[in-house]
C-alpha positions as CSV (number, residue, x, y, z in Angstrom):
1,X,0.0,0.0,0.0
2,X,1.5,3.6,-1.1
3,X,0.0,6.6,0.1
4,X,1.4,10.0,-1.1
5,X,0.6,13.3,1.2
6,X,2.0,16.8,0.6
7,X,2.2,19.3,3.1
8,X,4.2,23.0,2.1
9,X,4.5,26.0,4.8
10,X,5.0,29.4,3.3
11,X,7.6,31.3,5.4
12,X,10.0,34.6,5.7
13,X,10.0,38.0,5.1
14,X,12.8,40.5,4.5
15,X,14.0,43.9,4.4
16,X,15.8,45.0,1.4
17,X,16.0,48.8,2.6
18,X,14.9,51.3,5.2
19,X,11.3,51.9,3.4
20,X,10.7,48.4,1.8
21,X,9.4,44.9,2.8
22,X,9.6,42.0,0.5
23,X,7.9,39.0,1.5
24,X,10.1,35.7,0.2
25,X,8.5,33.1,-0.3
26,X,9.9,29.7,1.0
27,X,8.3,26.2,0.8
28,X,9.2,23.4,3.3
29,X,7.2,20.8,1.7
30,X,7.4,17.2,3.6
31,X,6.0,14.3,0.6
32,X,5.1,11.0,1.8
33,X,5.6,8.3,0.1
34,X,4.0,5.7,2.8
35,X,4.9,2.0,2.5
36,X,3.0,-0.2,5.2
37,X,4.0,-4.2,5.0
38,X,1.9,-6.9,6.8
39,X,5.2,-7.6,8.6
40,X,5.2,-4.6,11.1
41,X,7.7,-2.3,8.9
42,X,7.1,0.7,7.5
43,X,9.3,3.4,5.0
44,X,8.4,6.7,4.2
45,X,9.9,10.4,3.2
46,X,10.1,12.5,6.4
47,X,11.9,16.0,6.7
48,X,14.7,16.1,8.9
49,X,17.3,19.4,9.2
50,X,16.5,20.5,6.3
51,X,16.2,17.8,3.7
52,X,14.0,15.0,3.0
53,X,15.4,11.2,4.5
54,X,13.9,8.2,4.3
55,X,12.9,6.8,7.6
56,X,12.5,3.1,8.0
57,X,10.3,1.5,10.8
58,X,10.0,-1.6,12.5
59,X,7.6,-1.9,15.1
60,X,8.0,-4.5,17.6
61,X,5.1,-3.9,20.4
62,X,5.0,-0.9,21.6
63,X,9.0,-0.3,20.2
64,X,9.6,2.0,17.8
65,X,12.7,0.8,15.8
66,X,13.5,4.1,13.5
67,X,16.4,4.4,11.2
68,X,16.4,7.8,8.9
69,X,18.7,7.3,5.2
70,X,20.8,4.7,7.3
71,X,22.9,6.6,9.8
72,X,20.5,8.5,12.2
73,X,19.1,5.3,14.8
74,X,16.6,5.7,17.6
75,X,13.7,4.0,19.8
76,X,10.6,5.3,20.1
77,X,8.5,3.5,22.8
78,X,4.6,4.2,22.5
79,X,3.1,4.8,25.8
80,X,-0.6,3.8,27.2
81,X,-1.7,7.2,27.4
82,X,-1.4,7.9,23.4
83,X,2.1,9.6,23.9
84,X,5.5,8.5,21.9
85,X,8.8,9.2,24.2
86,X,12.0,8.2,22.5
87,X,14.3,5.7,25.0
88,X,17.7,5.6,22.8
89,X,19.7,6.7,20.0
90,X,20.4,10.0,18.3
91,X,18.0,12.8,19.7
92,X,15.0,13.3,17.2
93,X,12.9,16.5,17.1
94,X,9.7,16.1,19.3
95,X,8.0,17.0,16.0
96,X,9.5,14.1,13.8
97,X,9.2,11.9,16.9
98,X,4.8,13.0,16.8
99,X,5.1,12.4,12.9
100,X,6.6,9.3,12.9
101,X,4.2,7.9,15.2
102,X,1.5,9.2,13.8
103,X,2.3,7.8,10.4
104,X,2.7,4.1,12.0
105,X,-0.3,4.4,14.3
106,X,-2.6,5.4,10.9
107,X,-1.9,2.7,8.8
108,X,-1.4,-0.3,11.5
């Protein structure tokens, strides 16, 4: 199953002199490209610093195995009350660490 989603934020605005204002405009634009397997793994697109990785997921219980384009490794563990608090590895952003278990917990 492939699901594809598109998000884009339009940000930042500049001066170019004393009297002026010139609104840039800047997309961050995350694209999913979702792949959910029977077996508990998962791969999809996710923005990280700046640029688009692929994350990898393997979901054993309520562990969170995440690897992002093969060199960024942590464990998320999925809580009773709903929340997602990573336990080891590289520190993620709280907002990559909500998106990534959002995307597993939707197509489980």
């Amino acid at each position: 199953m492939y699901i594809r989603q598109s998000f884009s934020n339009i940000f930042s605005c500049h001066k170019t002199s004393s009297q002026n204002h010139v609104l840039t405009i800047k997309y961050y634009t995350m694209t999913d490209s979702f792949k959910n397997t029977t077996d508990g793994k998962y791969e999809f697109t996710i923005n990280y610093s700046e640029r688009e990785l692929t994350c990898h997921v393997e979901r054993k219980g309520e562990i969170l195995h995440v690897r992002l384009d093969n060199n960024i490794i942590a464990d998320i563990e999925l809580q009773p009350d709903g929340t997602a608090v990573q336990v080891s590895g590289n520190e993620l952003p709280a907002s990559n660490i909500e998106f990534i278990k959002k995307q597993v917990l939707e197509q489980s």
